[in-house]
Legacy VTK file of the C-alpha trace (Angstrom):
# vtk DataFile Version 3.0
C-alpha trace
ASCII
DATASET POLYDATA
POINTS 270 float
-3.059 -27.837 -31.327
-2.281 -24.601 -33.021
-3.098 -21.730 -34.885
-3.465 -18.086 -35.008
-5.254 -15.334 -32.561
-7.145 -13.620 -35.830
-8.734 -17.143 -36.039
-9.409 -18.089 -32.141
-9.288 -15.549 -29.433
-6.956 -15.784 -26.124
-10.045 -16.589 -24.106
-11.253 -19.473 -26.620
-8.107 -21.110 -26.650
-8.259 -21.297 -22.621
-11.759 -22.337 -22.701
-10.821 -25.199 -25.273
-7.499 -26.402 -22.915
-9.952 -26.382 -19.822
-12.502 -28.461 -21.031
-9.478 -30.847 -22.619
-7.390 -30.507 -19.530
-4.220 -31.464 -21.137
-0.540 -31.013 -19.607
2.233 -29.168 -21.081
2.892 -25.683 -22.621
1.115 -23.380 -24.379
3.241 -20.848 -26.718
2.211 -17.682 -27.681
4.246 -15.459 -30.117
3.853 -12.074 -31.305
5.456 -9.174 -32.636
5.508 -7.769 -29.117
6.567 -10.714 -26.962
6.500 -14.173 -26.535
4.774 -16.419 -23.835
4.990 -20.033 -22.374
2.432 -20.831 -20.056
2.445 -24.572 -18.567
-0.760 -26.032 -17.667
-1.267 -29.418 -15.448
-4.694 -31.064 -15.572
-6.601 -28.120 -15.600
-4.385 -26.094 -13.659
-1.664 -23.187 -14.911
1.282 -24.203 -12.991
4.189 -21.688 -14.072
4.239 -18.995 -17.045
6.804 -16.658 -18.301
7.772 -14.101 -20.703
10.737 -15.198 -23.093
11.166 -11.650 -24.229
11.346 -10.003 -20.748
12.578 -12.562 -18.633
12.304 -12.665 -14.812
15.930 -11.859 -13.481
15.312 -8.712 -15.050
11.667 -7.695 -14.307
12.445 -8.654 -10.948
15.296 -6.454 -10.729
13.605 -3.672 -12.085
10.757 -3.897 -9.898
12.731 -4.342 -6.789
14.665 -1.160 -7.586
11.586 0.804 -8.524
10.007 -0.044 -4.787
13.625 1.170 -3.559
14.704 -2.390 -2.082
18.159 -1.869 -3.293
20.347 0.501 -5.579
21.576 0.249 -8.730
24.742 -0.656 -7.708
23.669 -3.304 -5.366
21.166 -4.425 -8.046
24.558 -4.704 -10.785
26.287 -6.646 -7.928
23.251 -9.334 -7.635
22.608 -9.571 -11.602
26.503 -10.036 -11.972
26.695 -12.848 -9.374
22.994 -14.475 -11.281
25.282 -14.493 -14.481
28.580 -15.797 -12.699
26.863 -18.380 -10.248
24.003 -19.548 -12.560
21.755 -18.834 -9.411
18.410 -17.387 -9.294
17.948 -13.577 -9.132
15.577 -13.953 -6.536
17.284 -16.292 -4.447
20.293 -14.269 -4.030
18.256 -10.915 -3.051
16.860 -13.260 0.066
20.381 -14.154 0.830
21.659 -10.748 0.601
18.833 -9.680 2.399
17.499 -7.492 0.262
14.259 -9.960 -0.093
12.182 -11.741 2.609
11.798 -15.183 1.268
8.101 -14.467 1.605
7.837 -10.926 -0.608
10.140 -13.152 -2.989
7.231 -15.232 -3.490
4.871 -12.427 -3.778
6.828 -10.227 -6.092
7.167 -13.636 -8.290
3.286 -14.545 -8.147
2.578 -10.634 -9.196
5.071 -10.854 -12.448
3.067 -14.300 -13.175
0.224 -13.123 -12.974
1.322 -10.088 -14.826
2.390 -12.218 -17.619
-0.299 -14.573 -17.600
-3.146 -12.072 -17.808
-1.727 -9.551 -20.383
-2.042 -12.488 -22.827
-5.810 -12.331 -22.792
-5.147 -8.688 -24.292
-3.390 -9.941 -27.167
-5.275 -9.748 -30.762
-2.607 -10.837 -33.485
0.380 -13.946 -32.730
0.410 -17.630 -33.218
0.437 -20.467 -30.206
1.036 -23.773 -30.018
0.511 -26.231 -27.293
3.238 -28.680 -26.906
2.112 -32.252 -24.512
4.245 -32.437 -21.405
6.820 -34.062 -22.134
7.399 -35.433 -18.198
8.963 -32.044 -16.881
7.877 -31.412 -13.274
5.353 -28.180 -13.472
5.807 -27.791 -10.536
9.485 -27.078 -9.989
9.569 -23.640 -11.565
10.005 -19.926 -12.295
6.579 -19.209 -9.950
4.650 -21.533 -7.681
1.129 -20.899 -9.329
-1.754 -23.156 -8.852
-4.696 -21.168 -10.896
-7.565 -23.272 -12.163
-8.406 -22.651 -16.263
-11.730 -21.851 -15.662
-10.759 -19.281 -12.837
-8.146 -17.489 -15.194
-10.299 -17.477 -18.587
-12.758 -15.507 -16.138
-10.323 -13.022 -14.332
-8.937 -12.609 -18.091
-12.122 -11.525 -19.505
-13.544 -9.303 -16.742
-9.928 -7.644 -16.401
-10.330 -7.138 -20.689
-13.462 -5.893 -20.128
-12.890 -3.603 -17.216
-9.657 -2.144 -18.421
-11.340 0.602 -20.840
-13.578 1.938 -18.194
-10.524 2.093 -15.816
-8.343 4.019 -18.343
-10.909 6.477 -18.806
-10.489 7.546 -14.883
-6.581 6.727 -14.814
-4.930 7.967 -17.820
-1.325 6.789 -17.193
1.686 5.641 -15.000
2.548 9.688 -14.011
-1.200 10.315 -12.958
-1.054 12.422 -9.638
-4.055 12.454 -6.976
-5.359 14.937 -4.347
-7.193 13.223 -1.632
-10.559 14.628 -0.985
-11.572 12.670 2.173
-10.232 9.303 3.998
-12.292 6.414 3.613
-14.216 5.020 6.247
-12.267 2.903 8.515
-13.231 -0.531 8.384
-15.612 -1.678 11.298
-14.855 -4.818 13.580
-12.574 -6.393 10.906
-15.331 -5.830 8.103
-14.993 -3.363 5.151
-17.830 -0.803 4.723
-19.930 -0.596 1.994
-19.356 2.498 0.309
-22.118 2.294 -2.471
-25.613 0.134 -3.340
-24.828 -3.361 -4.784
-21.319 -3.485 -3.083
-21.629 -6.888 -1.462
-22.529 -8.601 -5.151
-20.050 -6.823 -6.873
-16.771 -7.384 -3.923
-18.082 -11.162 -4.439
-18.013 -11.473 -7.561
-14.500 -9.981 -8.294
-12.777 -11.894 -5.189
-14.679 -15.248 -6.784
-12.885 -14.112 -10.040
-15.931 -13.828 -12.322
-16.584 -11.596 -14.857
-18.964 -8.901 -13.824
-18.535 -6.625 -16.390
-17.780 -2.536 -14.293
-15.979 -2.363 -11.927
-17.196 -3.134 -8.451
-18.475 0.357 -6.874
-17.633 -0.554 -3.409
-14.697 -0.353 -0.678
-12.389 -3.278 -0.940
-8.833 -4.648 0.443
-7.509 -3.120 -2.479
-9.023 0.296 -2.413
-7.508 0.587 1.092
-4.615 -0.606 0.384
-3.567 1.490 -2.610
-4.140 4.406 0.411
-1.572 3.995 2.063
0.785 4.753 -0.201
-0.834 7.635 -1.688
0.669 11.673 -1.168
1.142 14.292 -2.342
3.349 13.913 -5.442
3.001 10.667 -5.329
2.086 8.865 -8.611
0.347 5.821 -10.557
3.567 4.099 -10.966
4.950 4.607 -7.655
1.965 3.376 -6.037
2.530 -0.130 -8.300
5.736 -0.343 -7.319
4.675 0.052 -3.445
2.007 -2.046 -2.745
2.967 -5.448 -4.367
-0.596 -5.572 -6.204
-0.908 -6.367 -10.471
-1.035 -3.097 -12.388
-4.733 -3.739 -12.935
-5.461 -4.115 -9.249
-3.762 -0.685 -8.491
-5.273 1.559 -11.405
-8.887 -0.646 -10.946
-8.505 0.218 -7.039
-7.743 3.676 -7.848
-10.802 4.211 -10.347
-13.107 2.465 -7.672
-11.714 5.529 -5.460
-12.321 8.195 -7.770
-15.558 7.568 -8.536
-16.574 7.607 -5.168
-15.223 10.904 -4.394
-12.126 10.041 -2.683
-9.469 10.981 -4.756
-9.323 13.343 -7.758
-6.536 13.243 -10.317
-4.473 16.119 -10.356
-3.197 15.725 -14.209
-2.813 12.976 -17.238
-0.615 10.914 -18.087
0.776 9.116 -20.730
-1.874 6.041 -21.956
-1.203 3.192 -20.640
-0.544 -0.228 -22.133
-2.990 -3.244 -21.965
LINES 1 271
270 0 1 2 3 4 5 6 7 8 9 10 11 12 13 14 15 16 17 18 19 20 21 22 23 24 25 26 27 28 29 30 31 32 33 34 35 36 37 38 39 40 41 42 43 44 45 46 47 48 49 50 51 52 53 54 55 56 57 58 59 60 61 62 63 64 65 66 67 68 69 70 71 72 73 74 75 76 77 78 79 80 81 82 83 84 85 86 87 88 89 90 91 92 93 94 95 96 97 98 99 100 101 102 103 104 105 106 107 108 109 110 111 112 113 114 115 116 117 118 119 120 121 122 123 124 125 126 127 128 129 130 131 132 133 134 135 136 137 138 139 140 141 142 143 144 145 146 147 148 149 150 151 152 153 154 155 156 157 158 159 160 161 162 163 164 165 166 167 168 169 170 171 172 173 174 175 176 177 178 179 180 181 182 183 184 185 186 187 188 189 190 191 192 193 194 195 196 197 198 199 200 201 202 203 204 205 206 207 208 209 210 211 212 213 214 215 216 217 218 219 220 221 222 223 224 225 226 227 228 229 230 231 232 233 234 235 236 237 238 239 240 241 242 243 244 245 246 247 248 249 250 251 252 253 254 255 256 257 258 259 260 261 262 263 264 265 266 267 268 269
């Protein structure tokens, strides 16, 4: 199975491979980068980036959050190419990593990965059968049904335009206007009509086409790292969420009068 994206899109090519279920890897290649995603009866089970592997995205996004400095950073990448070891695993045994923000920091760059593809419009793929490699035993511990993916992929394809037009860029800046309501008994408050169907529908991972007008874990999250001076980027580096979580969280916000951007920045990628 192969061909181009100007003949099938991203989404039918997932739709086809989760109807077929088949195991092994599918390859994507474009000018801009190049993807391997491997799939296990129905499920993705690991995916990665061949132009921008993870050693060094992980690096980078462990010195953004300000986990270590760039000289311990050197130190760890120097010992990766020495020992042969994992980047990851030697920031838990240096400390600079929990073993369990390891794995979140990993699933986030997966997820990263796996979603942009959906945004891709020109590169070729191939799937490739398994040829008996354990899926399991790899770069991130992901368990994501097709079906679930093809629909976070489309809804997050759908939603990004609507989200850029509220958050411009990575150096977008925000003055709070007033604190959300505090959530009651353990329960998050509605915060506009049709919030219930809308939260539901994005935490089930379907496509609902706008972005969900009401108060989630998200919006309340992406709050608490929020300041003055503080901007897009920083707050993606912060609060261990996807980039489309953080600006979609911080859209949701605007709209609903809790936060007003203070100036644009540059566009930024999907």
């Amino acid at each position: 199975m192969k061909g181009t994206l100007r003949e099938i899109s991203p989404a039918d090519v997932f739709q086809l491979l989760g109807r077929q279920r088949r195991s092994g890897v599918l390859r994507v290649t474009s000018l801009e980068d190049s993807l391997d995603m491997w799939m296990e009866e129905g499920l993705v089970r690991r995916v990665d980036a061949r132009r921008r592997p993870i050693p060094a995205r992980l690096g980078q996004r462990v010195l953004r959050a300000g986990l270590v400095d760039s000289a311990g950073l050197e130190k760890i990448l120097d010992a990766h190419r020495r020992l042969k070891r994992p980047v990851g695993t030697l920031m838990v045994m240096r400390g600079v990593l929990s073993a369990d923000l390891l794995e979140t920091l990993l699933e986030v760059q997966a997820q990263e990965t796996l979603y942009g593809f959906f945004g891709m419009v020109d590169g070729n793929y191939e799937f490739i059968d398994n040829d008996g490699t354990d899926l399991r035993d790899g770069l991130s511990g992901l368990e994501l049904p097709i079906e679930s993916v093809l629909m976070e992929g489309l809804r997050r394809v759908n939603e990004w335009p609507q989200v850029r037009d509220i958050i411009h860029g990575p150096d977008v800046r925000f003055r709070v206007l007033k604190a959300p309501p505090p959530p009651v008994d353990g329960l998050l408050p509605d915060a506009a009509a049709g919030a219930d169907d809308d939260l539901e529908a994005a935490f089930m991972g379907e496509a609902t086409g706008s972005a969900p007008r009401g108060l989630g874990p998200d919006e309340y999250k992406v709050m608490e790292f929020l300041g003055p001076g503080v901007a897009v980027q920083q707050v993606v580096d912060q609060a261990l969420l996807t980039d489309f979580r953080v600006y979609r969280a911080l859209a949701t916000l605007v709209e609903l009068g809790f936060l007003e951007p203070e100036e644009r920045g540059d566009e930024v990628d999907v």
